[in-house]
ROKE-875247 format. One record per residue (C-alpha): x, y, z. Coordinates in steps of 0.1 Angstrom, whole numbers, padded with zeros to 4 digits, always signed. Each point is the difference from the previous one (the first is absolute). Layout:
XYZ/...
% end
This chain:
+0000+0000+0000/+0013+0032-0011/-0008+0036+0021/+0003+0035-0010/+0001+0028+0022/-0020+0027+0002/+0013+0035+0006/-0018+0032+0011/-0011+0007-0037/-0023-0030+0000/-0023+0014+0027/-0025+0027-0003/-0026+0004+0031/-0036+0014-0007/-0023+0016+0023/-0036-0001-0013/-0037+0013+0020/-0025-0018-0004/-0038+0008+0010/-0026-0020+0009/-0036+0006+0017/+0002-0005+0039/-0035-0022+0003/+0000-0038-0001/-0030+0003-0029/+0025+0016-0023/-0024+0033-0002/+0014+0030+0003/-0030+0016+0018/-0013-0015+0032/-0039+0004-0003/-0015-0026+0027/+0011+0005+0037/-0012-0030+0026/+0010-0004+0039/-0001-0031+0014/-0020-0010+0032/+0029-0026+0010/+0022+0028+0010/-0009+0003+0036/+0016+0019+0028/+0027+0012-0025/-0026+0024-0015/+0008+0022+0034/+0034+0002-0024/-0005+0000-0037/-0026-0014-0024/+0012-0026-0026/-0017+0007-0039/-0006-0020-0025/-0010+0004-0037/-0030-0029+0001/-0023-0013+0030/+0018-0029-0002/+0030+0014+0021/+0022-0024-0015/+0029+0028-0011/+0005+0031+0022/+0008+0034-0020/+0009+0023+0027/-0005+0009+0036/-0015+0032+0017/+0012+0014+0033/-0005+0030+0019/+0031+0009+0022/-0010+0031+0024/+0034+0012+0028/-0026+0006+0024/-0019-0030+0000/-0031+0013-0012/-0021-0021-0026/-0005-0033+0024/-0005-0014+0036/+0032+0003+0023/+0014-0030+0005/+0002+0006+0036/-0026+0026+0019/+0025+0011+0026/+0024+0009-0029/-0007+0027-0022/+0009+0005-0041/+0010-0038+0002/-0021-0015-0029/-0003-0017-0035/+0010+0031-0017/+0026+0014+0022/+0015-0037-0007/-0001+0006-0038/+0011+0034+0001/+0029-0008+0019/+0005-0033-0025/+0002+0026-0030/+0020+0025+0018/+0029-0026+0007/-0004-0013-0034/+0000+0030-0018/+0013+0028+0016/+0026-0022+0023/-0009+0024+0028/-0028-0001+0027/+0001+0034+0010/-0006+0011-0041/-0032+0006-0014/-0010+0001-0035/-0004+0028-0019/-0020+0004-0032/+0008+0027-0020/+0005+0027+0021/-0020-0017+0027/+0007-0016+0030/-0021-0031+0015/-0006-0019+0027/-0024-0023-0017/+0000-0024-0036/-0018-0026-0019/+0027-0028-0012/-0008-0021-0032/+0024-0026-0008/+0002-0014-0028/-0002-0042+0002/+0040-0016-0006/-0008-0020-0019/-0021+0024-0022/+0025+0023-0009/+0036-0005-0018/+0030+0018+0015/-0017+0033+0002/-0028+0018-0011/+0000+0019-0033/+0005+0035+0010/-0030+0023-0024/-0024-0030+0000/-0020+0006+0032/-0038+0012-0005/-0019-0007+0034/-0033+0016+0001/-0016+0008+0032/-0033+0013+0006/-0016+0018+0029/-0032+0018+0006/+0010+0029-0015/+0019-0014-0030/+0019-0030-0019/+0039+0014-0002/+0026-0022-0024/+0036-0001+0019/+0035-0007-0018/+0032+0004+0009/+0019+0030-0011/+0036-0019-0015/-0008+0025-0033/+0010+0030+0020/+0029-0008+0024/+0037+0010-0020/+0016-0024+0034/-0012-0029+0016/-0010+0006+0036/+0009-0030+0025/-0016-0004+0040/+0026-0004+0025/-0006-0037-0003/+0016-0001-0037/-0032-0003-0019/-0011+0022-0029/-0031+0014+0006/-0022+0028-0020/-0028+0021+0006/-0035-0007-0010/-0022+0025-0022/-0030+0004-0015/+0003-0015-0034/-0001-0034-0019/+0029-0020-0010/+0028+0026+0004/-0014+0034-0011/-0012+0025+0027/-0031+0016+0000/+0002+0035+0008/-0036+0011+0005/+0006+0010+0039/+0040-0004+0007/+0025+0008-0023/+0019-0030+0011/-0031-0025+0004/-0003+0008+0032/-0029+0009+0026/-0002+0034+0012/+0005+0001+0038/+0007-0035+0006/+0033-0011-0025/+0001-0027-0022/-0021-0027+0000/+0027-0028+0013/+0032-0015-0013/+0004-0030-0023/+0030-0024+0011/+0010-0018-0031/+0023-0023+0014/-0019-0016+0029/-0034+0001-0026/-0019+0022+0026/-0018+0030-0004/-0005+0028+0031/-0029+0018+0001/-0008+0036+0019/-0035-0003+0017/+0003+0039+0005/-0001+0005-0041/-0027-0025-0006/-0022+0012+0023/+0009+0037-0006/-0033+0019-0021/-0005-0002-0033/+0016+0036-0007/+0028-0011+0015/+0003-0030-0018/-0010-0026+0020/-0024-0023-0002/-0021+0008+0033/+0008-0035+0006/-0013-0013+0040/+0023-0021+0015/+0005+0007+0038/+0010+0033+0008/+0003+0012+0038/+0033-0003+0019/+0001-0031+0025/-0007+0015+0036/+0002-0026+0023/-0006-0036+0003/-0041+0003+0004/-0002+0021-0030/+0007-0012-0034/-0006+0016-0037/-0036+0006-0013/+0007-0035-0023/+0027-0024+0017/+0005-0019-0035/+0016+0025-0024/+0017-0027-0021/-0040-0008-0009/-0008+0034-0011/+0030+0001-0021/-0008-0033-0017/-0039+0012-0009/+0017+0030-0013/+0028-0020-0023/-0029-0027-0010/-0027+0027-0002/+0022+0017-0027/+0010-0033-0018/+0030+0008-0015/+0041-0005+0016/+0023+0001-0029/+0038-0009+0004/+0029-0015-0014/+0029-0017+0007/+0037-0008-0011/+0027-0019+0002/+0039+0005-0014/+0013-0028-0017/+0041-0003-0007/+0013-0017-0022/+0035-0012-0008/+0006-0004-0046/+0027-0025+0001/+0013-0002-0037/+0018-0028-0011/+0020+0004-0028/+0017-0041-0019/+0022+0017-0024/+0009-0023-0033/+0025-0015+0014/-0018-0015+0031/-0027-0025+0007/+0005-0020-0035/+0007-0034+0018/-0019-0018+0029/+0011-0025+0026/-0036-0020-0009/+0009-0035-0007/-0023+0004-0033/+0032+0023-0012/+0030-0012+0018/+0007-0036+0005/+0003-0011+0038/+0029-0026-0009/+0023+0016-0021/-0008+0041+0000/-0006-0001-0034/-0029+0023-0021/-0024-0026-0006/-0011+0013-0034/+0030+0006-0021/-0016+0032-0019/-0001+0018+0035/+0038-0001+0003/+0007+0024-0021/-0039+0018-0005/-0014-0007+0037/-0038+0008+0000/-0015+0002+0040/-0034+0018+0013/+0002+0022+0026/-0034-0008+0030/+0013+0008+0030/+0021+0024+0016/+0013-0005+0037/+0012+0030+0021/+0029-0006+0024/+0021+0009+0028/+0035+0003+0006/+0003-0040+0013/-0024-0012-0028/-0030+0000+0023/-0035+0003-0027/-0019+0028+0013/-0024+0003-0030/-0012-0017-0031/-0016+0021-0028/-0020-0020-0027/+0000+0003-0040/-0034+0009-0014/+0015-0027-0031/+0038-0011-0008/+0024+0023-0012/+0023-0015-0025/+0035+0008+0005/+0033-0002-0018/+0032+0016-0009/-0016+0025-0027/-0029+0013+0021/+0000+0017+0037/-0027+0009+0026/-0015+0021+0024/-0027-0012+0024/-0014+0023+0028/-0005-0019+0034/-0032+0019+0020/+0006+0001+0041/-0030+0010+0016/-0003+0005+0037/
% end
């Protein structure tokens, strides 16, 4: 057997993005929203949804995180702000922001209180496609579309926990609508969240949905007073239910996702004078080394299937396959391109 080595000329690596809806029924749009009654106690926390009332495949979760505890029951009535939400909150603030004593700030506004949706793993590809979101939302006073606003930043911003993360705007699929905020934003209350490509999640700001109308919220009712002790809780303890009537009432979550995928172009290059003769005991005889065939002494005629890739003590590490034979000999050379995807 007979090696060649390859030198820094035969590689080329490739980077390519590719996109992909982030629903297990391969639409683009969710359109059906269903809860599932087997949830439990853990609907104190988050509500699991699904795209049919089967709840076979889970699309994404909904949780309300509040720093004060506001928004459930106290886990304990001689402890105050110690509940469900506060336990999110702080969950998201580690996560995100790598710092309990940070709070969130959307836009230009700073907030004590969120709705979390992440995105199901196994729903998503490495990230989601930044310009694709279009979540619609509707409340009593309207139905507002959100994106993300990707199209308008000239740098990336990261949170202190290394994650990219981008504002979210009034708009569809990447382009702003400017009707109240120059910048997609509400009036008096910021943007409407933040969109976390790289965990699949996307933060939303109770204060702009519920904002009015000519502000540019939505008027939507989730919960609203501050906590104030453990015998007094919100108006509605179960925020995450509001927000899934208003997600489902509107019918329509639109996002994307992506993945990078390198590749390493290995060419390999039998020049004429290579290759010709092969150790096959069809060519070469086992007893006496001979060329079988005497017209290939002189002429030798192989085909080229396979090509192995090596290392430095001989060790196969990969074996590229021929779509058909190529015929070889000492008037005719080749190039064949070996793929690497991982």
């Amino acid at each position: 057997m007979s090696f060649v080595r390859l030198t820094a000329d035969d590689f080329v690596v490739s980077t390519d993005a590719i996109s992909a809806t982030a629903w297990t029924n391969g639409s683009p749009i969710l359109t059906t929203f269903y809860t599932s009654s087997e949830q439990g106690s853990s609907t104190d926390y988050y509500y699991n949804v699904f795209d049919t009332a089967t709840t076979e495949s889970i699309q994404f979760a909904i949780a309300y995180g509040n720093s004060a505890g506001s928004g459930s029951h106290v886990f304990n009535d001689d402890v105050d702000g110690k509940s469900p939400t506060s336990t999110i909150y702080g969950q998201w603030q580690d996560l995100v922001l790598a710092d309990e004593n940070t709070d969130f700030v959307f836009g230009n506004i700073t907030a004590s209180e969120f709705f979390a949706l992440p995105l199901e793993r196994a729903c998503y590809k490495d990230s989601i496609f930044l310009g694709s979101l279009s979540l619609s939302i509707s409340g009593s006073g309207q139905t507002i579309t959100l994106t993300d606003n990707s199209n308008y930043v000239t740098a990336v911003p990261y949170t202190a926990g290394g994650m990219r993360v981008f504002q979210l705007i009034s708009g569809s699929a990447g382009v702003v609508n400017t009707s109240v905020d120059v910048n997609g934003y509400t009036v008096n209350s910021g943007s409407y969240g933040w969109l976390l490509p790289d965990i699949g999640t996307v933060l939303l700001n109770p204060l702009a949905l519920s904002a009015s109308v000519a502000d540019g919220g939505a008027e939507f009712e989730y919960s609203g007073s501050a906590y104030s002790g453990s015998a007094t809780y919100l108006p509605n303890e179960n925020a995450n239910a509001n927000l899934f009537n208003a997600i489902s009432g509107s019918a329509s979550f639109g996002i994307n996702s992506q993945e990078s995928i390198t590749s390493d172009y290995v060419f390999v290059r039998p020049k004429s004078s290579e290759f010709n003769y092969s150790e096959n005991p069809s060519f070469i005889s086992g007893s006496t080394g001979e060329v079988v065939w005497p017209m290939f002494i002189n002429n030798p005629q192989t085909y080229i299937t396979t090509i192995g890739l090596y290392n430095d003590t001989n060790d196969l590490l990969a074996v590229a396959k021929l779509s058909r034979p190529l015929n070889k000999n000492f008037i005719k050379e080749a190039l064949v391109r070996v793929k690497l995807d991982f």
